[in-house]
C-alpha positions in Angstrom: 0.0 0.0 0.0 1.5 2.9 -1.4 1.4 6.5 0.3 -1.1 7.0 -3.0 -3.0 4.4 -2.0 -3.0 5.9 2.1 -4.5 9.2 0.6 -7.3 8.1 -1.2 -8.3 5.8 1.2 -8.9 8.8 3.4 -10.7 11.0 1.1 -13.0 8.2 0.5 -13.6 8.5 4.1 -14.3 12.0 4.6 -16.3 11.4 1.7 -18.4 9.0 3.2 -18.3 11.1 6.8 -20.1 14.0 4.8 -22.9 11.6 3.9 -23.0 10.3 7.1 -23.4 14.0 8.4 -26.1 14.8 6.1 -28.9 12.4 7.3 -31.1 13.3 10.2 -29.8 13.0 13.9 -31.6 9.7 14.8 -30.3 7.9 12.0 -26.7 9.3 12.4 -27.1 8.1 15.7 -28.4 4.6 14.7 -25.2 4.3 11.9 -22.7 5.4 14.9 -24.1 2.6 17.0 -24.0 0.1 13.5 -20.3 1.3 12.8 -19.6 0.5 16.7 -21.0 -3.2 16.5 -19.8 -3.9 13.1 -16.2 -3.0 14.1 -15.9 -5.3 17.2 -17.6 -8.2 15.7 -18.3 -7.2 12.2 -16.7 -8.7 8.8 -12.8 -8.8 8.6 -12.9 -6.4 5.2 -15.4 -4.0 6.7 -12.8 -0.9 6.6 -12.3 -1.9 2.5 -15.8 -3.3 1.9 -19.0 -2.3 0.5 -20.9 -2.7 3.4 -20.5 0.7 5.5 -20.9 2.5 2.2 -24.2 0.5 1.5 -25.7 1.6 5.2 -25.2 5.2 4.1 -27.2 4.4 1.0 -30.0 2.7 2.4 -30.7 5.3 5.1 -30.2 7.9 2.5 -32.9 6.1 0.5 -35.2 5.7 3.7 -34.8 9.1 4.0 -35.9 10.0 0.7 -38.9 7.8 0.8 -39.9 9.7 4.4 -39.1 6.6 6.7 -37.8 6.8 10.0 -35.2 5.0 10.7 -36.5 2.3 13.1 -39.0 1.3 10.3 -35.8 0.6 8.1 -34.3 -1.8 10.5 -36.1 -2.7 13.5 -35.5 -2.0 17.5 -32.6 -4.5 17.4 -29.4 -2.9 15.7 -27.1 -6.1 16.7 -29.3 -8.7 15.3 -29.8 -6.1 12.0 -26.1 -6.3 11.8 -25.8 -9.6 12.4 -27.9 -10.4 9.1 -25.8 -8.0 7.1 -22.8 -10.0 8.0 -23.8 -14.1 8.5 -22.1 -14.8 5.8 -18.5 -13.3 6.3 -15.9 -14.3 7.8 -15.5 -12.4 11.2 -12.8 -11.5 13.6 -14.6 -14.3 16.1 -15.0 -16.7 13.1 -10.9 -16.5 12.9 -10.1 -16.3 16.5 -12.3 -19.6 17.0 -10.8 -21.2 14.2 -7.1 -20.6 15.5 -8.1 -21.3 19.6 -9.2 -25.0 17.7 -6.7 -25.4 15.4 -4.3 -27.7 16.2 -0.8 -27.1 17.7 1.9 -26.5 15.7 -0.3 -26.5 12.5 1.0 -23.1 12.0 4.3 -24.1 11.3 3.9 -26.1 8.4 
């Protein structure tokens, strides 16, 4: 990863900051809670993925379409994210497989 590489990686962050900005304060707050969750247990290429990007756009289409946010995703943001990311490989998922692995296998 070349310094190139470092600085549009963060532009495409502020980028997607401004849009998280723009929505209304209860779904800010509901993606701030999402981001939390998703980076302790989330999906290992969450930072590089599609899926923080594709949060933004849902809300932004939920606003659009006059929903409030808890209509969009329930009272449960945990179990919301957890559907978003059953089928990725986690930081758990990784951890569990190398705490069952067994010893020495690492060496080969």
């Amino acid at each position: 990863m070349g310094i190139h590489d470092i600085i549009e990686g963060k532009k495409q962050w502020r980028a997607h900051g401004a849009r998280v900005k723009a929505l209304p304060p209860d779904y800010q707050i509901v993606y701030k809670e999402m981001q939390k969750y998703l980076f302790k247990v989330g999906p290992i290429n969450l930072p590089d993925g599609p899926l923080l990007p594709g949060i933004v756009g849902f809300f932004e289409e939920g606003v659009a379409t006059g929903k409030g946010v808890v209509e969009l995703i329930g009272t449960d943001i945990a179990a919301f994210c957890d559907d978003l990311v059953k089928d990725s490989p986690t930081y758990a998922d990784v951890y569990q497989e190398s705490i069952s692995a067994e010893p020495g296998a690492d060496e080969k």
